[in-house]
PLY file of the C-alpha trace (Angstrom):
ply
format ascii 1.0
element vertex 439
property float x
property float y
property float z
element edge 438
property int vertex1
property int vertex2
end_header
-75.22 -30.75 -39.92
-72.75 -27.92 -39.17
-76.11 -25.32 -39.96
-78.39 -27.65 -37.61
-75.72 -27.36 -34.72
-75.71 -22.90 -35.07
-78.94 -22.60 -35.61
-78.84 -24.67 -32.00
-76.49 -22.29 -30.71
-78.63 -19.29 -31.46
-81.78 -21.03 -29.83
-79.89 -22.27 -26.75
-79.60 -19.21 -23.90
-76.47 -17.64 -23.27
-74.32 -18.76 -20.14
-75.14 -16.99 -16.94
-72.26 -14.61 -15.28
-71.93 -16.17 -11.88
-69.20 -13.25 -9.89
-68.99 -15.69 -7.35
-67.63 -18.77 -8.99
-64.12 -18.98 -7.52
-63.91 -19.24 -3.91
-61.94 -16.32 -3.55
-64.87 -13.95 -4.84
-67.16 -15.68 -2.07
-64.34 -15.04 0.71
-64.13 -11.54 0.00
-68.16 -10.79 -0.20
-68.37 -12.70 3.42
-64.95 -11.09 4.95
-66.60 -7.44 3.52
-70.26 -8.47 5.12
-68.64 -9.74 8.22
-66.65 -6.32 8.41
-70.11 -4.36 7.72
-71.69 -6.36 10.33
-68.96 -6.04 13.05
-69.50 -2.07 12.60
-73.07 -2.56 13.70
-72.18 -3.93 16.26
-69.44 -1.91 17.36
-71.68 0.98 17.11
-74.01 -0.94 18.73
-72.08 -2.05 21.90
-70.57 1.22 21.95
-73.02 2.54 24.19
-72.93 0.14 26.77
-69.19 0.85 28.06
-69.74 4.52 27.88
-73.16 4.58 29.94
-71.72 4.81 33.09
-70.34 8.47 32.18
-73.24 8.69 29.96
-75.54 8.64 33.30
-73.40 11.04 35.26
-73.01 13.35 32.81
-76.73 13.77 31.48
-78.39 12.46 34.72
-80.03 9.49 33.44
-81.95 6.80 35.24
-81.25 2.78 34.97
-84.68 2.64 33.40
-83.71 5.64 30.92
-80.43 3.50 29.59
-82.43 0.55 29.30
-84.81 2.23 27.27
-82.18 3.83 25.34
-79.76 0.54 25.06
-82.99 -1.65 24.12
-86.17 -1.21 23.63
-86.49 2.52 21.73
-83.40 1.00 19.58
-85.19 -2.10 19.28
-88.81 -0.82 17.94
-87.61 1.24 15.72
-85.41 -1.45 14.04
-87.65 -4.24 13.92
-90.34 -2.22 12.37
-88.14 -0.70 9.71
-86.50 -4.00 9.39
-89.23 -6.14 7.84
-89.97 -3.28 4.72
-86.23 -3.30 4.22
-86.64 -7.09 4.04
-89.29 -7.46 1.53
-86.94 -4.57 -0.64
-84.36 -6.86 -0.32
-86.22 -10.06 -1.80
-86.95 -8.27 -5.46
-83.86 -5.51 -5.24
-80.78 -5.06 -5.08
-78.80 -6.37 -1.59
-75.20 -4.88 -2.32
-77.11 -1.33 -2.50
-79.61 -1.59 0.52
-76.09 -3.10 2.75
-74.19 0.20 1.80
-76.67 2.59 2.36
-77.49 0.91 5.57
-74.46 1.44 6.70
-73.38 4.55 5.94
-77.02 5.63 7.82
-76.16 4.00 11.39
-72.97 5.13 11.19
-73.33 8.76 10.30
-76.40 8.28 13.36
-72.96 6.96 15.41
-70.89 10.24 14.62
-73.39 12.46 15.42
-74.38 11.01 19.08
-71.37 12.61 20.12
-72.61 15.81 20.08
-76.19 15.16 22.11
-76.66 17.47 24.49
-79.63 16.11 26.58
-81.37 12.46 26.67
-83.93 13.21 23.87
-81.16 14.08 21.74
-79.40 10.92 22.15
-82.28 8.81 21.74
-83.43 10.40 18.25
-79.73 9.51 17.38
-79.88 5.88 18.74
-83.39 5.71 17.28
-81.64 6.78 13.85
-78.84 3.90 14.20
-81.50 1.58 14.80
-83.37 2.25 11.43
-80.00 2.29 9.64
-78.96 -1.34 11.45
-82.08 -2.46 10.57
-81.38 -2.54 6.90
-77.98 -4.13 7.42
-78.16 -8.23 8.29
-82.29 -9.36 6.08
-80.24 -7.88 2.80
-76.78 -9.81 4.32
-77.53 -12.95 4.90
-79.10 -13.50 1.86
-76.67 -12.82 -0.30
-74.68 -15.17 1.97
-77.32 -18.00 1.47
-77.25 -16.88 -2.42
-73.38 -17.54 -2.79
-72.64 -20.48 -0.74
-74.77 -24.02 -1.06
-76.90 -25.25 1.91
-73.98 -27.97 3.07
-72.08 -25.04 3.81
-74.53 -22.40 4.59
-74.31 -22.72 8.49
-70.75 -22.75 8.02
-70.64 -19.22 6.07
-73.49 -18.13 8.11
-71.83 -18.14 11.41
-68.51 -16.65 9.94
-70.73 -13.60 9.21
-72.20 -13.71 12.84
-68.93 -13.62 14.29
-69.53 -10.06 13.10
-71.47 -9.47 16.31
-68.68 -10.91 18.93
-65.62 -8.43 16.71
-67.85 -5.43 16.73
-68.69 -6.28 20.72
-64.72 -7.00 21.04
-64.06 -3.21 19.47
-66.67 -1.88 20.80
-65.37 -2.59 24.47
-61.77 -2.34 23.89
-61.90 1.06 22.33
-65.07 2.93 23.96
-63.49 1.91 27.16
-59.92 3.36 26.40
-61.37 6.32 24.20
-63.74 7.16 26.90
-60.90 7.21 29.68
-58.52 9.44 27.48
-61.22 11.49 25.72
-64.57 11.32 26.72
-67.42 9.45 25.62
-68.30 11.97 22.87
-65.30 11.54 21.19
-66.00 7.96 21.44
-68.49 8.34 19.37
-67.22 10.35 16.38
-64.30 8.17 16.63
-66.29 4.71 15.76
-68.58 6.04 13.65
-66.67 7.84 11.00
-65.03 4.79 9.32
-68.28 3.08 8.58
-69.03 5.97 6.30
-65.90 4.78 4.65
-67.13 0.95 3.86
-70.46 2.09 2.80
-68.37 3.60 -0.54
-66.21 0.22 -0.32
-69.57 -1.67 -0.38
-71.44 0.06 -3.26
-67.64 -0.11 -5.68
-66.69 -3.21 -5.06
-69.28 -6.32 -4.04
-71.50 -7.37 -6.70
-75.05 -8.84 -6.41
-75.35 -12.67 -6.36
-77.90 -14.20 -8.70
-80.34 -15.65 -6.53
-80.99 -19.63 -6.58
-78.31 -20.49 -8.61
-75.87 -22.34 -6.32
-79.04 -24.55 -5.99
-79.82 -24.78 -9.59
-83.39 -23.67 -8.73
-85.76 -21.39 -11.10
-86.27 -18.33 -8.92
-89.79 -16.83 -9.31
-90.04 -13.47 -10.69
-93.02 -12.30 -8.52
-92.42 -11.50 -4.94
-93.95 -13.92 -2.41
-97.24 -11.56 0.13
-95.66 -11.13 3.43
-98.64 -12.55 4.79
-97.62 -16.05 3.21
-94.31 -16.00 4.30
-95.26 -15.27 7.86
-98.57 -18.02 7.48
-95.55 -20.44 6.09
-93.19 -19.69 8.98
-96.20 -19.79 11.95
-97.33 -23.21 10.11
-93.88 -24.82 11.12
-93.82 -25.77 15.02
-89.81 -26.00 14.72
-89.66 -22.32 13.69
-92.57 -21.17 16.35
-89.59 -22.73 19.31
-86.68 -21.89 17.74
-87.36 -17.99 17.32
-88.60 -17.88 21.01
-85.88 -19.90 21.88
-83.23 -17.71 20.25
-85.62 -14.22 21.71
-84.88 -15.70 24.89
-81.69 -16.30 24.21
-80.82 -13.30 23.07
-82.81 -11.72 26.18
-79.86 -12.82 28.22
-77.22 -12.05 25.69
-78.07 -8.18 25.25
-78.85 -8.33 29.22
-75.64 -9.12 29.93
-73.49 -7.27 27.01
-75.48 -3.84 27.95
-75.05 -4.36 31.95
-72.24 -5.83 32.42
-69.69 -3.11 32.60
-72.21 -1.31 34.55
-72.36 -4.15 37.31
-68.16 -4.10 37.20
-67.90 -0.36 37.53
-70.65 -0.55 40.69
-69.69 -3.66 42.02
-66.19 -4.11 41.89
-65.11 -0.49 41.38
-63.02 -1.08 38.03
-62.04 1.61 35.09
-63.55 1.34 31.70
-60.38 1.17 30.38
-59.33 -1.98 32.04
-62.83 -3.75 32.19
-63.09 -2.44 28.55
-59.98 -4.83 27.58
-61.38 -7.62 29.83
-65.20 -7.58 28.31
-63.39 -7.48 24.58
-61.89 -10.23 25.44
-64.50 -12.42 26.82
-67.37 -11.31 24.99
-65.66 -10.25 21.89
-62.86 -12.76 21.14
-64.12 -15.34 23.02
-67.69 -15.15 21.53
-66.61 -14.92 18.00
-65.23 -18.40 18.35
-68.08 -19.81 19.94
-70.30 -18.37 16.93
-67.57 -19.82 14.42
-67.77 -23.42 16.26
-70.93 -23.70 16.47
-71.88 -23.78 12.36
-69.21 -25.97 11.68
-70.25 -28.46 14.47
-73.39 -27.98 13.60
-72.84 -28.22 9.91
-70.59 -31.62 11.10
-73.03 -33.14 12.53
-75.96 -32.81 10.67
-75.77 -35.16 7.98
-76.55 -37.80 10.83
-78.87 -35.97 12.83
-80.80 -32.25 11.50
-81.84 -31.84 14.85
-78.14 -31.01 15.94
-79.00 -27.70 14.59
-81.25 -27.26 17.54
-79.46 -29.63 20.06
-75.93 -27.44 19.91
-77.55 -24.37 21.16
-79.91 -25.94 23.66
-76.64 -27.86 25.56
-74.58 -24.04 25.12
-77.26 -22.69 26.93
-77.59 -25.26 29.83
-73.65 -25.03 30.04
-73.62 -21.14 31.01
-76.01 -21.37 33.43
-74.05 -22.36 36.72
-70.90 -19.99 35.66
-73.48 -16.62 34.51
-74.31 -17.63 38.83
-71.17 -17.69 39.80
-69.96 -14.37 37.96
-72.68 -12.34 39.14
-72.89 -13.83 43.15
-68.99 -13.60 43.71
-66.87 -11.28 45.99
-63.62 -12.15 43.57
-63.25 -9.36 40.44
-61.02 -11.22 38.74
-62.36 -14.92 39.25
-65.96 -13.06 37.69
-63.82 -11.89 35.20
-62.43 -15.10 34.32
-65.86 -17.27 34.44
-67.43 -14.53 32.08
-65.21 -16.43 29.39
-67.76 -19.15 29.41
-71.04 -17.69 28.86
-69.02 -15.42 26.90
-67.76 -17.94 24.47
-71.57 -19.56 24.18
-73.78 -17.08 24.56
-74.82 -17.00 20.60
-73.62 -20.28 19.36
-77.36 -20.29 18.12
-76.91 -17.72 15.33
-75.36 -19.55 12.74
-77.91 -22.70 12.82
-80.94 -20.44 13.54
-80.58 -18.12 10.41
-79.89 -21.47 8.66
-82.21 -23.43 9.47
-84.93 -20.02 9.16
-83.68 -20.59 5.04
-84.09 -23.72 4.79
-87.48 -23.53 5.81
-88.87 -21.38 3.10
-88.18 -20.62 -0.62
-85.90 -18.55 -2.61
-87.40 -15.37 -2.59
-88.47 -15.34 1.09
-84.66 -15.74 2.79
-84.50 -11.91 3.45
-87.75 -11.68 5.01
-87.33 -15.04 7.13
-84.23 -13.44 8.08
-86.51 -10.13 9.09
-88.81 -11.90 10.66
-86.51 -14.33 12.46
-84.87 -10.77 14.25
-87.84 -9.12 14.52
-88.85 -11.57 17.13
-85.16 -11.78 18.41
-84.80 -8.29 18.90
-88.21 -7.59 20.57
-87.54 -10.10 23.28
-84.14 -9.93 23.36
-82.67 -6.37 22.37
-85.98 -4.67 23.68
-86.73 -6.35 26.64
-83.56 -7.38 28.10
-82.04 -4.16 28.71
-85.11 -2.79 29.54
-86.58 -5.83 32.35
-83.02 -5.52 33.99
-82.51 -1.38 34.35
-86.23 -1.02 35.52
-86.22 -3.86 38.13
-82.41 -2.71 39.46
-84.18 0.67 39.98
-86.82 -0.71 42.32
-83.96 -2.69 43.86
-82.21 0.35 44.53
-83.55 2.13 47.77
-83.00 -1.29 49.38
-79.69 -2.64 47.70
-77.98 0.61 46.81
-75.07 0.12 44.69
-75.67 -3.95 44.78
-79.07 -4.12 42.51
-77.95 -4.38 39.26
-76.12 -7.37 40.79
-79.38 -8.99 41.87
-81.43 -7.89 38.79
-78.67 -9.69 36.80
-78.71 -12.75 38.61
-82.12 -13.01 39.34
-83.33 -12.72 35.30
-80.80 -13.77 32.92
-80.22 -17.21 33.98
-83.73 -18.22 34.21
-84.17 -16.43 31.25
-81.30 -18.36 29.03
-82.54 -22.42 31.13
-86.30 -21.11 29.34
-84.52 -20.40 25.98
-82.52 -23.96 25.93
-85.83 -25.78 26.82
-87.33 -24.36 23.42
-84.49 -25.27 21.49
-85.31 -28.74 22.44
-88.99 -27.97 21.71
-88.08 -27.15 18.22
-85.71 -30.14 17.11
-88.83 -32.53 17.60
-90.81 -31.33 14.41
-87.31 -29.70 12.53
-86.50 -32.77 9.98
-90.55 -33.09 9.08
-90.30 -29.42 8.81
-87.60 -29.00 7.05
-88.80 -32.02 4.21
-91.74 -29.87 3.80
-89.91 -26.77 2.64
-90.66 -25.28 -0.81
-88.59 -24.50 -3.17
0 1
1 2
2 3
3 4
4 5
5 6
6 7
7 8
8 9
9 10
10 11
11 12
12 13
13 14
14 15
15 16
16 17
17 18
18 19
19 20
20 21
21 22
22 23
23 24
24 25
25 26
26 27
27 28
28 29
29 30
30 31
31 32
32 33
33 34
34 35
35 36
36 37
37 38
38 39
39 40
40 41
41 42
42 43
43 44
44 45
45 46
46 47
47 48
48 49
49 50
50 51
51 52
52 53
53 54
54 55
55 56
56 57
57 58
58 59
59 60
60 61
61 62
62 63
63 64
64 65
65 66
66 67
67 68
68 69
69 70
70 71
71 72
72 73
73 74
74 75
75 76
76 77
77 78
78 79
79 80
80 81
81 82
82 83
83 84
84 85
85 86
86 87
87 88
88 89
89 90
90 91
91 92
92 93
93 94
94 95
95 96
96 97
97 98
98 99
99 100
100 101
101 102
102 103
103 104
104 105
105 106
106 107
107 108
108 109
109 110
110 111
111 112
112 113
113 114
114 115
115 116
116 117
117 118
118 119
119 120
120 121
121 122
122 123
123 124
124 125
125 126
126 127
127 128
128 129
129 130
130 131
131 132
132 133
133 134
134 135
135 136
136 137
137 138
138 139
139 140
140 141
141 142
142 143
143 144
144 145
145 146
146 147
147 148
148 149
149 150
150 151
151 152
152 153
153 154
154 155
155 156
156 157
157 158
158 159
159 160
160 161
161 162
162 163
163 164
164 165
165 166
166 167
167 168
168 169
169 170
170 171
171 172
172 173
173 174
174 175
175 176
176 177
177 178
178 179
179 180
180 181
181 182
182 183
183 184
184 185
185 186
186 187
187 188
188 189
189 190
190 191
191 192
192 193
193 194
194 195
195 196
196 197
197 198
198 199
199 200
200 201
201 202
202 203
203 204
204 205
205 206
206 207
207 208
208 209
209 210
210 211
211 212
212 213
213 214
214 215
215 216
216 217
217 218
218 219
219 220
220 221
221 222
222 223
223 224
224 225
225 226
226 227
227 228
228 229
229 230
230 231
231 232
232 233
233 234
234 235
235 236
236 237
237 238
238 239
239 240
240 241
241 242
242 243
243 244
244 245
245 246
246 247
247 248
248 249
249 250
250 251
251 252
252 253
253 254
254 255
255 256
256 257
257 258
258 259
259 260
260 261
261 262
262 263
263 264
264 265
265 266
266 267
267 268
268 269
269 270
270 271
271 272
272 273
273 274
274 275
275 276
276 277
277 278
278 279
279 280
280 281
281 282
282 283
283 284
284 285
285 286
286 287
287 288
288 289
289 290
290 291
291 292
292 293
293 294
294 295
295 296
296 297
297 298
298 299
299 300
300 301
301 302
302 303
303 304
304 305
305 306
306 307
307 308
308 309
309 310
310 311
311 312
312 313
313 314
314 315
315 316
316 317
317 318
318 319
319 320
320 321
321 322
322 323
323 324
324 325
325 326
326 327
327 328
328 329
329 330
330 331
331 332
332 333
333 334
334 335
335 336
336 337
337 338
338 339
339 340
340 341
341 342
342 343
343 344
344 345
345 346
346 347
347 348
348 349
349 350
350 351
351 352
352 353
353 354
354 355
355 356
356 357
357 358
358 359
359 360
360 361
361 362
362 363
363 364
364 365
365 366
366 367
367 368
368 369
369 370
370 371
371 372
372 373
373 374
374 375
375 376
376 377
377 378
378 379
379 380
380 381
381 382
382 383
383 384
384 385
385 386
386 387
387 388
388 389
389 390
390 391
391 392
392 393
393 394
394 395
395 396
396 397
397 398
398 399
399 400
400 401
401 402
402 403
403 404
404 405
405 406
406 407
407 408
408 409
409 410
410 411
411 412
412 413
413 414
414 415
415 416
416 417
417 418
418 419
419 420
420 421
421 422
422 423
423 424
424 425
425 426
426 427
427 428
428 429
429 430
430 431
431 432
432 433
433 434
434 435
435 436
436 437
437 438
């Protein structure tokens, strides 16, 4: 009997090494990805409080920083991003995540020392194809470690990454660039990214993939083409990603043009509005990201479609207060009403990447993920900055100093009411869609 039960033993595979077993191991992979992520972003954002002295000092249009804030960033890492993807579905994530980031940050470092606009947009072009390789990789080792109750939950933690690298990214370009200069800035921010690249590749290991699901992962890696045909088949994901494009149309619209419209408008210092933007945008905005998965995640066991519901009502919230902050006379009461917007403006992340997941199988999360942003960052990153810096030039010769005002308020809130009407679009076919999802 005792010979029956070894010989079992030998058949019988050996236990699988999960390194994320104990909570603690999962904490310290998403508080390290969060960290990674906030340093795109406050690499990212960087630019916008410093293009003000930017365009004095190089002579540089409103179209020319809208090009350089969005759309030349944005091509360059949406294309990169979807190869980096499909690496990221049969390799190793930990590895693609550090080397991403020590790229966009060297790219960060080196900005400083542009001497002319071409120079500064091969280095933003260069942060953009580092960034690029940063969140597909991320967020699914995030959807690898925690289980899909949770997933928004985790999911939005790491997007609060966004709203601490925007809240750094204000509060110390804007001081940095009042004591020092904005070139400074720049070596300043982008050095210590170098750093958690090492911190990255010593310390976080690779999650096995399917395994907080119990599912078989396939060895083979699913055709892009099926992934995309999978995604396009699904009506809920066709609204959702132009829903959170447009979204995010009015959310890079505002981030990149807002200090602008302060410094013209209302005659402010980068160094106060700096504090004031990290406050509203940053602080504020990483709770509204944090909120929103766990109400979401709350409230979906009755109802999947709250997924979709939570960002559509966000959205038709900010509307009458993104009027108010752009139409008023009063600095500080536009200051104050920014708070709003500022604490909704990407409730959408956490339920969006989610729900993107949960649509497809194992070994497609990265690329979901890629495809997901690609969509978000063509409408969003590359033409939001873009739409609002080329129509506040033609503005100019007959509103002066006042047209990025009125190119502000005449885009972004129709934009973000267009974006909440798709979110509703997309929670009519999400729980048929969602049932339908392989494995």
């Amino acid at each position: 009997m005792s010979d029956i039960k070894q010989e079992k033993e030998r058949q019988s595979p050996p236990p699988v090494y999960n390194p994320y077993s104990t909570a603690r191991a999962r904490n310290y992979a998403l508080g390290l990805l969060t960290v990674v992520y906030s340093f795109n972003f406050i690499d990212r954002q960087l630019l916008s409080i410093l293009q003000e002295s930017i365009k004095v000092d190089l002579s540089l249009t409103d179209s020319q920083l809208g090009l350089l804030t969005g759309l030349a960033f944005a091509i360059f890492y949406v294309t990169v991003g979807v190869p980096i993807a499909r690496w990221a579905d049969r390799g190793n994530r930990r590895n693609i995540v550090a080397l991403a980031i020590g790229t966009w940050s060297f790219m960060t470092a080196i900005s400083g020392f542009a001497q002319n606009y071409i120079h500064l947009l091969l280095a933003r072009i260069g942060v953009g194809v580092g960034e690029a390789g940063g969140s597909p990789p991320s967020h699914s080792i995030v959807s690898d470690i925690y289980p899909p109750e949770k997933r928004a939950t985790a999911l939005s933690i790491y997007s609060t990454g966004v709203n601490i690298g925007i809240l750094f990214g204000f509060l110390f370009g804007g001081w940095l660039n009042e004591f020092f200069g904005w070139r400074v800035a720049f070596v300043v921010v982008g050095v210590p990214g170098i750093l958690i690249a090492f911190l990255v590749r010593r310390t976080l290991a690779e999650p096995i993939r399917g395994l907080t699901e119990n599912k078989q992962v396939p060895e083979s890696l699913v055709p892009f083409k099926d992934v995309m045909s999978l995604l396009w088949s699904r009506l809920s994901f066709r609204h959702m990603a132009l829903a959170a494009g447009l979204n995010a149309f009015a959310a890079y619209g505002t981030l990149n043009w807002l200090a602008s419209f302060f410094i013209r408008s209302h005659g402010m210092t980068t160094g106060e509005l700096g504090t004031w933007l990290a406050l509203s945008s940053g602080l504020f905005g990483a709770i509204g990201v944090f909120a929103g998965g766990i109400i979401a995640d709350r409230l979906a066991p009755r109802d999947k479609r709250w997924y979709m519901w939570l960002p559509a009502i966000a959205g038709f919230i900010s509307l009458p207060f993104m009027v108010v902050v752009y139409l008023t006379s009063s600095q500080y009461l536009a200051l104050v009403l920014a708070f709003i917007p500022g604490l909704l403006f990407n409730v959408y992340l956490g339920s969006t990447i989610a729900t993107s997941h949960a649509l497809v199988g194992q070994r497609m999360r990265a690329t979901a993920s890629a495809i997901l942003f690609l969509i978000l960052n063509i409408i969003g990153l590359g033409l939001g900055p873009w739409t609002i810096g080329m129509l506040s030039d033609y503005l100019q010769p007959s509103l002066g100093a006042e047209s990025l005002r009125y190119a502000m308020v005449f885009v972004i809130p129709a934009v973000l009411f267009w974006s909440s009407c798709h979110f509703l679009l997309a929670s009519k076919n999400l729980r048929a869609d969602l049932a339908a999802a392989p494995d």
